[in-house]
C-alpha positions as CSV (number, residue, x, y, z in Angstrom):
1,X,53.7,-8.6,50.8
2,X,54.2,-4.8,52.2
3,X,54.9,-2.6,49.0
4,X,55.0,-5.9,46.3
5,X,53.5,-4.8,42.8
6,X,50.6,-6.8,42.3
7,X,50.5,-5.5,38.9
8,X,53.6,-8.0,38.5
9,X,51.3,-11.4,38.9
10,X,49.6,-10.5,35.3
11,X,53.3,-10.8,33.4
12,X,53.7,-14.5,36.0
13,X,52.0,-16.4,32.9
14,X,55.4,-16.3,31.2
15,X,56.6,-18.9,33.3
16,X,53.6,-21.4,33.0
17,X,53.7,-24.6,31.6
18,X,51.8,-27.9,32.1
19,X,53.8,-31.4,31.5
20,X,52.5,-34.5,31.7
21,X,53.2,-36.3,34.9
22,X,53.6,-39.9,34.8
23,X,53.2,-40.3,38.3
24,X,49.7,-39.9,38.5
25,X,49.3,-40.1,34.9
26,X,48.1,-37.2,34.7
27,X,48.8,-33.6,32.8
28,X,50.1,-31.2,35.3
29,X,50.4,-27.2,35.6
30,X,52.7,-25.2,37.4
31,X,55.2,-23.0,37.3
32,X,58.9,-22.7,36.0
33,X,61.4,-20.3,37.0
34,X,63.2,-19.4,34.0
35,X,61.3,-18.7,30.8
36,X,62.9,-22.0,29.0
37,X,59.6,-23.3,30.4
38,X,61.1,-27.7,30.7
39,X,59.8,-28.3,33.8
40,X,56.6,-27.6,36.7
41,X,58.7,-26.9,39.5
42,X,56.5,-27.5,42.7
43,X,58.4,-24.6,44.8
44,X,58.1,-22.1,42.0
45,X,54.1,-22.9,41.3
46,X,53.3,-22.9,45.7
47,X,55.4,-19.8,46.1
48,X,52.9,-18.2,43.2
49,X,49.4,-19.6,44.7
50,X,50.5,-17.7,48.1
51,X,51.7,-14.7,46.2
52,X,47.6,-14.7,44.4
53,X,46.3,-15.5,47.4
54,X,47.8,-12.7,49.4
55,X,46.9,-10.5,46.7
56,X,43.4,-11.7,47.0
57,X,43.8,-12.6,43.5
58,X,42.5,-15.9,42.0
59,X,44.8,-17.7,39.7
60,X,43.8,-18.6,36.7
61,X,43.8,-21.9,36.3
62,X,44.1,-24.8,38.7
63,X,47.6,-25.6,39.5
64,X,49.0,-29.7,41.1
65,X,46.4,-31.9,40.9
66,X,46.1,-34.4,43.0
67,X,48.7,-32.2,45.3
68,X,52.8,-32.6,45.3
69,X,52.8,-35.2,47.6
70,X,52.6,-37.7,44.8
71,X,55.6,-36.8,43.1
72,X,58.8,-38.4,43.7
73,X,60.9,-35.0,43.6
74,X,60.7,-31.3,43.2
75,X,59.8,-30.6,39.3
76,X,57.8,-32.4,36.7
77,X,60.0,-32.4,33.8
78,X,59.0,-33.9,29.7
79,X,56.4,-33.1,27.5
């Protein structure tokens, strides 16, 4: 992350959201890519846990329960 703005991953809680996931019947939050917020999309919310990581940030909250291997896609979408 040579030259990356860390200063950026305060402003990342735009794209937050939690939905409920009915495949482990369970609320999940991650992150979306556009603002519109409709869905946890699990490339979007890993590519932000390395990005705090290598920053040697924490994030904030705790993000996939359970892990994305219980989904049956790529996003979490509904309310």
């Amino acid at each position: 992350m040579e030259d990356f703005p860390v200063a950026a991953l305060a402003k990342a809680n735009m794209y937050l959201t939690t939905k409920f996931a009915t495949v482990i019947g369970a609320p999940v939050t991650g992150y979306c890519f556009i603002k519109d917020k409709d869905a946890v999309w699990f490339e979007s919310t890993s590519e932000m846990e390395v990005a705090f990581e290598t920053a040697g940030l924490k994030h904030p909250g705790k993000l996939l329960p359970g892990g994305v291997g219980k989904s049956t896609g790529n996003k979490i979408s509904g309310k």
